[in-house]
Structures are given as C-alpha cells and as structure tokens.
MILUM-801298 format. One record per residue: residue in three letters; y, z, x of N, C-alpha, C in turn. Coordinates in steps of 0.2 Angstrom, whole numbers, plus 5000, padded with zeros to 4 digits. Example, Ala and Ser with C-alpha at 12.3 -4.5 7.8 and 13.67 -1.06 7.14 Angstrom:
<pts>
ALA497250395066497850395062498450395066/SER498950355064499550365068500050395064/
</pts>
This chain:
<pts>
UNK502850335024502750285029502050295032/UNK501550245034500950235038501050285044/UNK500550315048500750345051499850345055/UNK500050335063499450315066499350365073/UNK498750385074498850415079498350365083/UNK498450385092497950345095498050385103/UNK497450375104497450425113497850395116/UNK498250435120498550395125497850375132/UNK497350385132496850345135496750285133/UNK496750295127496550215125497050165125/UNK498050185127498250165127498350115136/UNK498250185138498050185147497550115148/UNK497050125144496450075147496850005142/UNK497049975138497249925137497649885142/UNK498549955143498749935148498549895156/UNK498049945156497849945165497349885165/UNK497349845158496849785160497449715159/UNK498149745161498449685162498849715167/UNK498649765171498849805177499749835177/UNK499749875170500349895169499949975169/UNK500750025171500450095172500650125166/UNK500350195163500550195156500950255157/UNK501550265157502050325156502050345151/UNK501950405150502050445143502750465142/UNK503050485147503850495145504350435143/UNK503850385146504450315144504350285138/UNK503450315135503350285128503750315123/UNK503850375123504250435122504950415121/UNK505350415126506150385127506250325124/UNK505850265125506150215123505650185116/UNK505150195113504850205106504950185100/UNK505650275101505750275093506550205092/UNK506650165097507250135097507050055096/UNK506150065094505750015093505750015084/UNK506250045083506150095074505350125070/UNK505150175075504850205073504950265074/UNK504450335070504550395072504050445076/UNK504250465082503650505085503650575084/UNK503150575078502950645079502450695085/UNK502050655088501950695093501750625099/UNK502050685105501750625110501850695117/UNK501150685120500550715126500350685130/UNK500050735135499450675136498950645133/UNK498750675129497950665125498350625120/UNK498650625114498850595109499350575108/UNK499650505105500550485102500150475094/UNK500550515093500750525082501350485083/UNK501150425076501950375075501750365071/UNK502550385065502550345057502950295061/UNK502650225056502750165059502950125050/UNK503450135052504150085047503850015042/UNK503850045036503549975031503549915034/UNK504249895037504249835039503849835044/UNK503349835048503349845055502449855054/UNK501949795049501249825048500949785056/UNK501249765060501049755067501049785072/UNK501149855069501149915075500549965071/UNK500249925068499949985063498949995068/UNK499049985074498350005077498450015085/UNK498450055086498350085094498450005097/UNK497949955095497949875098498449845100/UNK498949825093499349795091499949835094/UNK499949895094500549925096500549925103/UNK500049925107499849905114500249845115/UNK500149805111500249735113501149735114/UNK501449765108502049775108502449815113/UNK501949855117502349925122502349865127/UNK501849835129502149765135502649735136/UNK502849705127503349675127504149715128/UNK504149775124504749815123504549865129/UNK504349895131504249955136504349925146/UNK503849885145503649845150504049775154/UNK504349755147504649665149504449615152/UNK503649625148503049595150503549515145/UNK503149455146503549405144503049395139/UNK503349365132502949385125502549335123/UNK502349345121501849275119501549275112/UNK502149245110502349235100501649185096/UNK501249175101500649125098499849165099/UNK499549125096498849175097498449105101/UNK498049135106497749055108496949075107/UNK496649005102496348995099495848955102/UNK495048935101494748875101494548845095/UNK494348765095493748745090493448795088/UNK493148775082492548815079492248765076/UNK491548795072491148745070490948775063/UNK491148825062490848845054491348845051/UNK491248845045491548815039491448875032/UNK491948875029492048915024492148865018/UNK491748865012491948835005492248875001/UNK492748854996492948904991492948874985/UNK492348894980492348854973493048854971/UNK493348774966493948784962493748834958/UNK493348884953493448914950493648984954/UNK494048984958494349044961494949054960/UNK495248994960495748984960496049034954/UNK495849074949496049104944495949164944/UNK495449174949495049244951495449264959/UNK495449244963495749284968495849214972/UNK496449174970496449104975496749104984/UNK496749144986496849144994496449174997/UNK495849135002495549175005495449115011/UNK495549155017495449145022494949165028/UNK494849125033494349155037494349155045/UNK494149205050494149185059493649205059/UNK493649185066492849205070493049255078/UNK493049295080493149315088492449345091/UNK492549315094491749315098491849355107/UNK491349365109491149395114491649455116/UNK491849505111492149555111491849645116/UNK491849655120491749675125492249735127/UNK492349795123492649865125492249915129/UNK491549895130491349945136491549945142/UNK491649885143491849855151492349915152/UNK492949925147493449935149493550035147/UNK492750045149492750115146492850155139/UNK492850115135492950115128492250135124/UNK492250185119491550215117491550165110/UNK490850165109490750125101491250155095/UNK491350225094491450255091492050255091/UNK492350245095493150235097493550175094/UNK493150135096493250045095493150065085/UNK492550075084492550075075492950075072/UNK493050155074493350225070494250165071/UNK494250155078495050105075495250045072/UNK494549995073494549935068494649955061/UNK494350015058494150015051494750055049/UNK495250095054495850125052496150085051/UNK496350035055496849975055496549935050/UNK495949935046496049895039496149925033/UNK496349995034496550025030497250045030/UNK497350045036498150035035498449975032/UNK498149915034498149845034498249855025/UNK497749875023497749865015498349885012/UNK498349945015499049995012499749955012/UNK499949935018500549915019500649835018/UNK500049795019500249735016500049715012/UNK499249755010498749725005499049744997/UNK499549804998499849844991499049874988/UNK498649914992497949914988497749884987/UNK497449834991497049764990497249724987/UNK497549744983497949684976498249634978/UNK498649614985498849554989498449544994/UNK498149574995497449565003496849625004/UNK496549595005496149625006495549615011/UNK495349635017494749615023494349645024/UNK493849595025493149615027492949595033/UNK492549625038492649625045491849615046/UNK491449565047490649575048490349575054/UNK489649575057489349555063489049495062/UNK489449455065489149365066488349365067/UNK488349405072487549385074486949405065/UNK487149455062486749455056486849405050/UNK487249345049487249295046487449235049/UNK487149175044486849105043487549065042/UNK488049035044488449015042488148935040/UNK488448895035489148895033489248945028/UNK489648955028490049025021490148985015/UNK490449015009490248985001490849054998/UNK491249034994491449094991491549044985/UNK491149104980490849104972491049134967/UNK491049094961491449154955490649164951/UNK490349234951489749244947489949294944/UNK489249294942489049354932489349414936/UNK489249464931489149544933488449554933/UNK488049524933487349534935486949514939/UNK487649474946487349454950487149524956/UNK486849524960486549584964486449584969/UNK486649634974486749614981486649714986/UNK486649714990486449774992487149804996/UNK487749844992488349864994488149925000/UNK488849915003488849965009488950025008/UNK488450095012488250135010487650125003/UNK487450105001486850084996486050074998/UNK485750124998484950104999484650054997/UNK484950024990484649984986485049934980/UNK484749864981485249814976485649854971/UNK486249824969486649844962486749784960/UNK486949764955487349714951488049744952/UNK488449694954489249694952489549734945/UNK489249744941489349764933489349864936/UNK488649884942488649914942488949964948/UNK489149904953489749914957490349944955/UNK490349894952491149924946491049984945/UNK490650014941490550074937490150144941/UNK489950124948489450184950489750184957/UNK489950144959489950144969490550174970/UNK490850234973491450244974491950204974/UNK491850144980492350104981492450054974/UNK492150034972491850014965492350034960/UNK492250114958492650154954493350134958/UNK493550144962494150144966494550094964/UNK494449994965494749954965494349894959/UNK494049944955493749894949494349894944/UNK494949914944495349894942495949804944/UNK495649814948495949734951495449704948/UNK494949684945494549644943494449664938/UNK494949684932494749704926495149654922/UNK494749624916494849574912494449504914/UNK494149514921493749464922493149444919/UNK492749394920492149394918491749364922/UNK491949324927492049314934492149324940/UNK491749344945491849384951491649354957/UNK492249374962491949334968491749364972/UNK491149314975490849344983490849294987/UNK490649314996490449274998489849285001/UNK489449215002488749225003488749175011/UNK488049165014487949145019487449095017/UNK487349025022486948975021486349025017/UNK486149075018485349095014485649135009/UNK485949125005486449165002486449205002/UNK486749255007486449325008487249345009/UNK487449415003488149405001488249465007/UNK489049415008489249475014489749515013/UNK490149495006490749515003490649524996/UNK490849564993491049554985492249604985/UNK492249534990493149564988493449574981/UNK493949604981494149654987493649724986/UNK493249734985493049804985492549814989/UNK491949764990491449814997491149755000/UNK490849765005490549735008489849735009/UNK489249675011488649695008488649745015/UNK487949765016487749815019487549795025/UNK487349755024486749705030487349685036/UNK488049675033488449635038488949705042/UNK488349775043488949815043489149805052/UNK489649805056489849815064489449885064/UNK489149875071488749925073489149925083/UNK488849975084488849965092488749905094/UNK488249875089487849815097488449755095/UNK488649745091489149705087489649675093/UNK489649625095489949575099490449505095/UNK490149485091490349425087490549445081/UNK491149435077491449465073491449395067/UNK491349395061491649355056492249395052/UNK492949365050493349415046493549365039/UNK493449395034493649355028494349405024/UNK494749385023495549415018495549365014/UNK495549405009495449375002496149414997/UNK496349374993496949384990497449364984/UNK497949374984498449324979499049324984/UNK499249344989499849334991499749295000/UNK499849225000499549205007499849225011/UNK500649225012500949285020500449325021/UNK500449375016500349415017499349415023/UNK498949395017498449355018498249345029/UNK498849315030498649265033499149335039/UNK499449355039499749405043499049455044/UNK498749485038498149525039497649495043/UNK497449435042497049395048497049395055/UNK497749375056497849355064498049435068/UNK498549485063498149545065497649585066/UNK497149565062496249585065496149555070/UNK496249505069495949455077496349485082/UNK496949475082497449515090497149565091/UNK496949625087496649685088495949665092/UNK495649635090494849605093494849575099/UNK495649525098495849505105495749545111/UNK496249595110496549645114495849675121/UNK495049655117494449705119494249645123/UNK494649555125494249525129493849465122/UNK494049485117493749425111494049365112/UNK493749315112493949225111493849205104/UNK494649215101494849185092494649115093/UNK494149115089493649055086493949025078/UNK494348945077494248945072493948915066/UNK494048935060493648925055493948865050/UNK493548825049493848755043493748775037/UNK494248795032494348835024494248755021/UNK493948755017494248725010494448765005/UNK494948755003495148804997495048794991/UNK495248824985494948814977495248734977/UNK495648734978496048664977495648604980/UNK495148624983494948564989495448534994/UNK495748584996496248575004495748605009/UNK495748565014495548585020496048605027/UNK496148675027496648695032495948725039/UNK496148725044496248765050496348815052/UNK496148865052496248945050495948985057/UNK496249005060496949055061497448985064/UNK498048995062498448935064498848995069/UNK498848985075499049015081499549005084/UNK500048945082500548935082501248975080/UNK501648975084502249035083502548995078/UNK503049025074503849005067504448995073/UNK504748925074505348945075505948945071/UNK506148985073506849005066507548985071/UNK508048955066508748945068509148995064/UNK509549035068510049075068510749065070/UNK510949065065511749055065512249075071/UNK512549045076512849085081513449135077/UNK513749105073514149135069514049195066/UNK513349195063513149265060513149315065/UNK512549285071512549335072513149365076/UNK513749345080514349365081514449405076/UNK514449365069514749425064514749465063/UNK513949505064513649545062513749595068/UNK513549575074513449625079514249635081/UNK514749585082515149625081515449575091/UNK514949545094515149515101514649455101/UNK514749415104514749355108513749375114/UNK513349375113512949365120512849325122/UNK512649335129512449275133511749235131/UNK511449175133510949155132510549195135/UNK510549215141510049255145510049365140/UNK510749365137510549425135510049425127/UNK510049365124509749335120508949345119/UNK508849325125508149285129507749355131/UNK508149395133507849465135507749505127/UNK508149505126508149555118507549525114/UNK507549475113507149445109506349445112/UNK506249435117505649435120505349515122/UNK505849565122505649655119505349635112/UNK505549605108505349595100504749555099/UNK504349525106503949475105504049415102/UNK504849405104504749295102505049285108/UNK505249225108505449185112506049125111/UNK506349145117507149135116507049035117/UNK507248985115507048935114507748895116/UNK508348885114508948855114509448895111/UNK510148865113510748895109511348835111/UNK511448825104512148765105512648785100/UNK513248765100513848805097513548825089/UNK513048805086513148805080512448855078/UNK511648855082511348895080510948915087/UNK510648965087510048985093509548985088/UNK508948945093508248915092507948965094/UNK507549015089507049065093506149065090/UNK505449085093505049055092504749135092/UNK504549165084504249225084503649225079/UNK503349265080502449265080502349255071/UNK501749225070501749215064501549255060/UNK501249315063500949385060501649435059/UNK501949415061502949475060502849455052/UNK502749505046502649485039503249485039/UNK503749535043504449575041505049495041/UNK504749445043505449405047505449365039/UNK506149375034506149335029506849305031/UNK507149335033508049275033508349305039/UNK508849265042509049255048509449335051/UNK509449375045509749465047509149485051/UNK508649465047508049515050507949495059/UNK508149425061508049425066508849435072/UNK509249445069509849495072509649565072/UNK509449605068509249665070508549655075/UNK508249615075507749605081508149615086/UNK508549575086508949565092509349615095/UNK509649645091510149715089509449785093/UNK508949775091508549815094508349805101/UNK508149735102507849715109508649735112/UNK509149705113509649725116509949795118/UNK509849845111510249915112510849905108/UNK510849955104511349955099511949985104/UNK511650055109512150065112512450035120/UNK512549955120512749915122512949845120/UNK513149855112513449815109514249795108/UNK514449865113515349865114515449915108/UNK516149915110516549945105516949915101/UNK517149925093517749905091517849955086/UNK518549945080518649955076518649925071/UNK518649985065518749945056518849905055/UNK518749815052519549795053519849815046/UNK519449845040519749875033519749945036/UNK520249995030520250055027519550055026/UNK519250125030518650155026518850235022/UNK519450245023519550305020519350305013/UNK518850365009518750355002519350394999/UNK519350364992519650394989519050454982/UNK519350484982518950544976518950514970/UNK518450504968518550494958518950534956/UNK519150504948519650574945519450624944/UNK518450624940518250684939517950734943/UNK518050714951517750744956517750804956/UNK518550834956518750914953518350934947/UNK518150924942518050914937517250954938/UNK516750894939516150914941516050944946/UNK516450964952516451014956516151064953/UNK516851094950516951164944516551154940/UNK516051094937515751124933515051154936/UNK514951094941514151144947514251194950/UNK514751204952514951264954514851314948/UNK514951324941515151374939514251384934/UNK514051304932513251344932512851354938/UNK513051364944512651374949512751454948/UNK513551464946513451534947513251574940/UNK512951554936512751594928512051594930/UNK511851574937510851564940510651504937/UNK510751444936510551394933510251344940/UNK509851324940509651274945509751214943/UNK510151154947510351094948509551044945/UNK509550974939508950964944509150884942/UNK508850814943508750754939508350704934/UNK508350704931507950664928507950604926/UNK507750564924507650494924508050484917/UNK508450424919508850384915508750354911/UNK507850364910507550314904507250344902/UNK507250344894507250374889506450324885/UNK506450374879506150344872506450364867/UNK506350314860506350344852506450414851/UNK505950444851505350494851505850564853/UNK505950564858506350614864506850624862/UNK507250564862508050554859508250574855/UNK508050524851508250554843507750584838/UNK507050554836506450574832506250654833/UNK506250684839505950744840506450794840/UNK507150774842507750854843508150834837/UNK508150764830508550764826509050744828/UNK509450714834509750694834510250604833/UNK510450594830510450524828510950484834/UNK510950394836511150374840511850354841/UNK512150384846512950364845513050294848/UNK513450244841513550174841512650144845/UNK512750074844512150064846512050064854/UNK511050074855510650094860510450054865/UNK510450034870510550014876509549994876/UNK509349954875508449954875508449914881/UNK507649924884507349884890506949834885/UNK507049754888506849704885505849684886/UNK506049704890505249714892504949774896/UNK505049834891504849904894504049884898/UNK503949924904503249954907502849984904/UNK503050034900502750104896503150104891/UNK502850134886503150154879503550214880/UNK503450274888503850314888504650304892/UNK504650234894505350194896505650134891/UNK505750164885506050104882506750084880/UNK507250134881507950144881508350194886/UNK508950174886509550224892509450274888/UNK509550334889509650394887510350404884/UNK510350444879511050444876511050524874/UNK510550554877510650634877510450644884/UNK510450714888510250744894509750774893/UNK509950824886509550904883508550864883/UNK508650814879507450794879507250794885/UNK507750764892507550764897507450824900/UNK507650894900507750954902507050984898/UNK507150984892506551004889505850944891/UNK505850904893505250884895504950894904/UNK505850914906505450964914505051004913/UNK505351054909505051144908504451144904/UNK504351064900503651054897503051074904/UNK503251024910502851004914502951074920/UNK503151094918503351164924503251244918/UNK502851214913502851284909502151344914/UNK501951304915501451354918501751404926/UNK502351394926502851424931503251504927/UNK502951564931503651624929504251584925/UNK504251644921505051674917505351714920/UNK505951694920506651664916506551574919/UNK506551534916506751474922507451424917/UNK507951434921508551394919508751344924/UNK508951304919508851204923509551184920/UNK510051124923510751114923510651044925/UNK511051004921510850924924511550914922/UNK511850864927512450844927512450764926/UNK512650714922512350664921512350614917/UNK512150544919512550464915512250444910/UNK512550444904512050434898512450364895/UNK512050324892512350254890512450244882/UNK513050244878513150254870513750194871/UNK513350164866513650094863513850054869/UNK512950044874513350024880513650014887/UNK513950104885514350114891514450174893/UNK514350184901514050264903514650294902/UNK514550364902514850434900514350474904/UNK514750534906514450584910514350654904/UNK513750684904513750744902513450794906/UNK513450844904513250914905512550924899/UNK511950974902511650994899511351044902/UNK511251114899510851164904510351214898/UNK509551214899509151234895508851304898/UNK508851344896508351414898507951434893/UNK507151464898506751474895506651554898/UNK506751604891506851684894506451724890/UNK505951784889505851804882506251844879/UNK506851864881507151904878508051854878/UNK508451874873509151844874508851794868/UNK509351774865509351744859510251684859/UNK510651704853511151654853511751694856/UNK511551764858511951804861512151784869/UNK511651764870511351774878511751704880/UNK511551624875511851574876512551584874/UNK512851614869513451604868513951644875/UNK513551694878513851744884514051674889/UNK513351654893513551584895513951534895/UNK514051514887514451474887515451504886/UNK515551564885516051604886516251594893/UNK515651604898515851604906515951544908/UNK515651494907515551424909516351404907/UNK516651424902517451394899518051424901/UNK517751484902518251524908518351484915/UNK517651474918517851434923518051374926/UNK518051334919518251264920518951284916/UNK519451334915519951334912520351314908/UNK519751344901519651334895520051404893/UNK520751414891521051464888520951474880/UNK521051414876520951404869520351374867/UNK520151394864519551334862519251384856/UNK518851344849518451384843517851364845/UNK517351414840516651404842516451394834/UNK516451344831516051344825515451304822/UNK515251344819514651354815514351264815/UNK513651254817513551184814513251194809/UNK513051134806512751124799511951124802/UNK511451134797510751154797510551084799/UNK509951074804509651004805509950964809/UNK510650994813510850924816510850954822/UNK510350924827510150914832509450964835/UNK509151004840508751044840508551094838/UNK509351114838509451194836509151234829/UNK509051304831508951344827509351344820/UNK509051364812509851354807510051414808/UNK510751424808511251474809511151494816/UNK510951474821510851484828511051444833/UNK511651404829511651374835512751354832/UNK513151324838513851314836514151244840/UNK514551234837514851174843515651204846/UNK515951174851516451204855516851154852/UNK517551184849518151134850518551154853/UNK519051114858519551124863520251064860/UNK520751114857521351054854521151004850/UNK520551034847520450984841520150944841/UNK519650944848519050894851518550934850/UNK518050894847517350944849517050904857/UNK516850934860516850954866515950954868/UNK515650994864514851024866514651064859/UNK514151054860513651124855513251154859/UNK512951204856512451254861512251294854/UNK511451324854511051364853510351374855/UNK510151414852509451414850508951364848/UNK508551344853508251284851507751304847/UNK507651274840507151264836506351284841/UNK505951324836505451314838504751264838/UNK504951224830504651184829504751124834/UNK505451124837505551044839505251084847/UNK505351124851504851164854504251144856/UNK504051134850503251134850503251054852/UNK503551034849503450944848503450934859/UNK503650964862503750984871503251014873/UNK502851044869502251094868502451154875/UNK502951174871503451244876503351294869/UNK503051344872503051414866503251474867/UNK503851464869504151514873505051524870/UNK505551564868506051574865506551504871/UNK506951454869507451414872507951414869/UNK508451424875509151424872509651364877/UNK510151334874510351284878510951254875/UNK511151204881511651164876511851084880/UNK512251044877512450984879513351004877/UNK513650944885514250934883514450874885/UNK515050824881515350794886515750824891/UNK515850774897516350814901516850734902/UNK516850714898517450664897517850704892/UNK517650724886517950754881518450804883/UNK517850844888518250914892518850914898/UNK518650834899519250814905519850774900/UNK519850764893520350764891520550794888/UNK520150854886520650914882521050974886/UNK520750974894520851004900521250984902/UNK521851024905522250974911521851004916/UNK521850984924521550974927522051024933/UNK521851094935522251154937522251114945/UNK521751074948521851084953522251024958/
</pts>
C-alpha cells in the first residue's frame, strides 16, 4: 500500500484557512475508520498507508480535504468549481494508436506563502503526489501519466504530436538537447519507462504555440517548464490509455493546487478523434442505489437524515430517497466508486459499522471439517517433526520441470494454459518434487542441511489430488538417511504394514539402485530416494539430494483413519 507522510503543520495551516482547529488526537481516533492505517501520528508528523482504493487521500492536500468532511462534518462539496478558459489544446489523430487519452487544466494564482507555506514544502508535495498518483492509478504510467508545468514560461495554444526518434528537445535535469531515441537509451527516466513506448516508431510530445516541447509522456518533461518558487500559474497535461483513470489524476492535481487558493481554469481538448470536450468537467456523478440492497446488506433500515450525514463524511451528497432508490451525488475524482456496494460501504463507513445494530445468522455458519483434515493434520505434523520446513509453490508448471528434466511421464492427460504469459507457466503441475527443487535452486547460496515439505494440489487427467513432497539438501546421509525418514513418517500416520520395493532404473529423478517405492495393501502409495545428480544439475544444485513424492489420497485409502 502507498503510504504518505505529511506535517501535521501543514495539516494545521490548510485547516485553519477554513477556520477549523487541527486535533491530533481526533485525527488519530477516528482516521483509521476512514480505511486507512496509522502508522505514526505526533505533533510533528501523521505516517498513513492509504488503501489502493482510496488514490484521493494520497497528499497531505487531498486528505485535508477529506479530514473536513469525515473529522469535522464540514458539508462536502462532491464538484470542483471551475472558470472559462481560453486555451486550447490539439491532439493529432495519429495519437490515437500511440497514447490516445490526453487531457488538460490550467490553476492559476496559486498562493502558499500567504498561508506560511515554504517553496520547498509545496514542491517536494506536488511532485510526491504525482508519484504516488502514478503508482496507484497510473499502473507505472502505463494508464496515466502527469506533467505539471509553469504557465508563465510557455505560449499557448498547446499541439500534441506523434514524431521521429530524432526529434530534440532539452529533458529535465539535461544541460543540453537530446533526441528522444536518446532519451530512451541514456536519461534515467528514459531507461526507466522506455519500455511503454517500445515497438513504436512514433512518439508523442507536447509542444507550445513556438514549439517549444513541454512534455515528451509519459517519461519526462522539457526542462524549461520546470515549477520553481516563483511558479504561480500551473498548466497540467495526463496523458494515457485508460480515461477514469486519466481524468481522476487531473482533477486531483488540480484539488491539490486548489487547496493553496488556485482558480481551476478550463482547457478546450480536441482529441485524436477530433472531439472537442471541456476539460476538467467539475460536475459531481450521481448514482442510484437500491433501498433494498442497501437494507440487505447492512443488515437495517436508515433514515434520510442518517444517510445524508454518512454520505457527506464520504464527500458526496445525499440527493433524494423514494421506496425504490436513494439519489446520492459523489465526486468525479472517487476512481474507487464502480457499482452501487462501493457506495454502501461508503455509507457503512460515514455511518459507523459500530452503530449498525445488532443481529443474528439467518444460516448455519458452523464448518464442517474435510474428510482429509485428520489426515493432513498428521502428516504436517509428523514432517515438522523429522525438521522439515513447511513451504509453497506455485501451481504452474512447465514441460521442462515436470516431465523432460526428472524423467517423469504425465499421468492421463495435462491440464495446459491456453494462452500462457511465460514459457515457465504453461501447465498445472502433476508433480510437487521440480517445484521443491527449483526452491533450493534459488536458495542454494543458503547454509546445510536445508529440508523443505510441501503439502499440495496437483491436477492429472484434469482433476485435483493432494500430494506430499519433502526434499533435503545435506552432505553427508545418502538412501539410508531418506529411507530412516520415510520409516518415521509411516510410523506416524499409522502405517503398520506396508513393503519398500526396489524401482526400476530411469523412472523418475532418482538415483539407479537408489531409490524405492512404498506399497500399503497392495497400493503404491509413494517413492523416495536419491535424487540423481545429473537431473541435479539440470536445477544447477551440486550438492548430495534426497527426497520423495506421495499421494495422500492413495494413503487415505489404504489407511483407516485412527482418529
């Protein structure tokens, strides 16, 4: 989770410029019931990880905004108010296939010294919150990405262009022009997010009436547009593939810029399409919510008035309510609000979960135990006690691993991904054992002895089954060492009868003559040995392994079950 720290001074002066007092105990107390986590709160500082859902608490600003409506029951104000604007932003159609959402605002006469606010303070939080901003909505710029410039050093109107890689412009931090070609491949950020523009041959920037580029998104911005101290007029450009997203990162910078006394100015987009929208659209979402759901969910009945309060903690605004839905009007930057739940747990929060009433079950929640619960109890149990550590691994397999490297061949046919990610996820696993040896691959550079036990759902012909598998890596002990183990291990899952015999050469990892299978009543059960060192190698482990695989459906049905 994003996690944000901010002075509680800086808290104090936002506050006290809409003449609320700032209690540290109360931000404290009632906070984390906003679904966040306080890890610390002082005088000097509040540390909050602040909930994926929730990228509108992600700046000291923004979360100011919120502690009015939820701390204070200041009356919410779900809209942003906006003026005309007169510049204008164009977006060539060939964008459309290179990054087709891009947006723009203007906030002017932004003003934090008034309010005892240092230059260094105001920065240092704009450029936190587009970094946070990036992370939690933008996915690494890859759905959005923002650039925040100084109005007063450019000519509008604005122009956003698809050019060469040998177009050239002077990036931030850069004493001197680079080509885009050379951005990509030298500029830190360049190196960092040249992977978003990879396969293009195409690149967008924007430039200003003298074309003087103030963006090359998502990766840098020119130089010339950097906010400084003296910086009062703000242009903000978020550029993208996912327009909520987009358009949420916008009206958040600007609320932040609000917050210092700025007047959101707006901007006329044309887009690749040649659609002409209005940009920041400051107007609140109203949503209808089911009376019925929400009854069903919460479990009681609330009043209009207990509605009206809960919801406006939340920052919306409580609108109508007739037998069949309540009308509520919430801010168009909330990215979290996707279906009518999300706006009952609003409600559920502004309200107080512990004033929701009381009731009961109306079903059985009592569980009932799987049949192999006893089962696998006793068997973690009994390798915890032979020193084996517990671990898991991933359910998805390859060729390679499975069958091709430990000799193993596949029982009935193999469960494939249709459209694998990686060549090293391309079927369910139908053994435990390559997974165990591909831990100890990546943890060989760890101290001897190391023994590892997986308890586990493997898929043959289809259909899951539980196994067992436990591998050690020791220098000394051989088929003595795993046969001693596997004696104890059968002892305690109350294995009175059972043979140990001999496998045939080449079938599976093992060692020749080094390795045996377990029958129980005339079921084979498991095998264990010494795993080959050739097939070792192929894990690139060069160190003595002994191990083995079992079912434990096999063993729950040759076993009566003692307990």
């Amino acid at each position: 989770m994003p996690t944000i720290s901010v002075e509680q001074n800086l808290i104090a002066k936002l506050l006290a410029k809409h003449k609320l007092e700032h209690n540290v105990a109360q931000i404290a107390d009632e906070l984390p019931l906003l679904g966040t986590d306080i890890d610390r709160c002082d005088k000097q500082m509040l540390d909050i990880e602040i909930f994926p859902n929730r990228p509108d608490l992600l700046s000291g600003e923004t979360l100011t905004r919120a502690i009015r409506n939820f701390v204070h029951r200041q009356p919410a104000q779900p809209t942003i108010d906006t003026v005309p604007g007169k510049i204008t932003l164009v977006v060539e159609p060939q964008l459309a296939r290179i990054r087709p959402v891009i947006l723009g605002a203007v906030v002017r006469n932004v003003d934090y010294n008034s309010m005892g606010i240092t230059a260094d303070t105001f920065i240092k939080s704009l450029m936190d919150h587009q970094e946070k901003l990036h992370f939690a909505l933008g996915r690494g710029r890859k759905r959005a990405s923002i650039g925040v410039h100084d109005l007063a050093k450019l000519s509008p109107p604005f122009f956003v262009k698809a050019v060469s890689g040998d177009t050239k412009f002077t990036p931030l931090a850069a004493t001197k022009p680079m080509s885009i070609s050379q951005v990509l491949m030298e500029h830190p950020k360049g190196i960092d997010y040249a992977h978003l523009l990879e396969g293009f041959d195409k690149y967008p920037i924007i430039v200003d009436a003298g074309e003087n580029v103030l963006s090359f998104p998502p990766v840098i911005n020119g130089d010339h547009t950097t906010v400084t101290e003296d910086t009062r007029d703000f242009f903000i450009d978020v550029t993208g593939w996912d327009a909520r997203a987009c358009e949420s990162a916008l009206m958040l910078i600007a609320l932040q810029l609000q917050e210092y006394g700025g007047v959101i100015e707006t901007v006329e987009v044309t887009d690749c399409l040649g659609v002409k929208n209005t940009l920041p659209n400051g107007s609140g979402v109203q949503h209808e919510l089911p009376t019925s759901m929400l009854k069903g969910l919460l479990g009681s009945e609330l009043s209009d008035d207990a509605v009206s309060v809960a919801i406006n903690r939340m920052g919306g605004k409580f609108l109508s309510q007739d037998n069949d839905f309540i009308t509520l009007e919430m801010p168009r930057w909330r990215f979290d609000i996707l279906h009518p739940v999300d706006l009952i747990e609003d409600i559920a929060i502004g309200h107080g979960y512990e004033d929701l009433g009381e009731d009961i079950p109306r079903s059985p929640m009592t569980a009932r135990p799987r049949k192999d619960a006893n089962l696998l109890r006793r068997v973690g149990n009994s390798m915890q006690g032979i020193g084996m550590m517990q671990i898991q691994s991933l359910t998805l397999s390859n060729d390679d691993d499975q069958f091709n490297l430990v000799r193993w061949s596949n029982v009935g046919e193999v469960t494939r991904i249709t459209n694998p990610i990686t060549i090293d996820h391309t079927l369910l696993r139908q053994y435990l054992l390559p997974g165990l040896l591909r831990l100890l691959s990546t943890n060989r550079h760890h101290d001897l002895p190391q023994s590892v036990y997986e308890i586990g759902t493997v898929v043959r012909d289809h259909k899951n089954s539980v196994r067992l598998a436990f591998l050690t890596a020791e220098r000394s002990g051989g088929f003595a060492a795993v046969r001693g183990r596997i004696q104890a291990f059968l002892r305690d899952i109350g294995a009175n009868e059972y043979d140990i015999l001999p496998l045939p050469d080449n079938e599976g990892p093992w060692l020749s003559g080094r390795a045996a299978k377990v029958v129980i009543g005339g079921k084979h059960v498991g095998c264990f040995g010494e795993i080959d060192p050739h097939i070792a190698e192929h894990f690139e482990l060069n160190v003595p392994l002994n191990g083995a695989e079992f079912s434990l459906e096999e063993i729950a049905k040759a076993i009566p079950d003692p307990v």
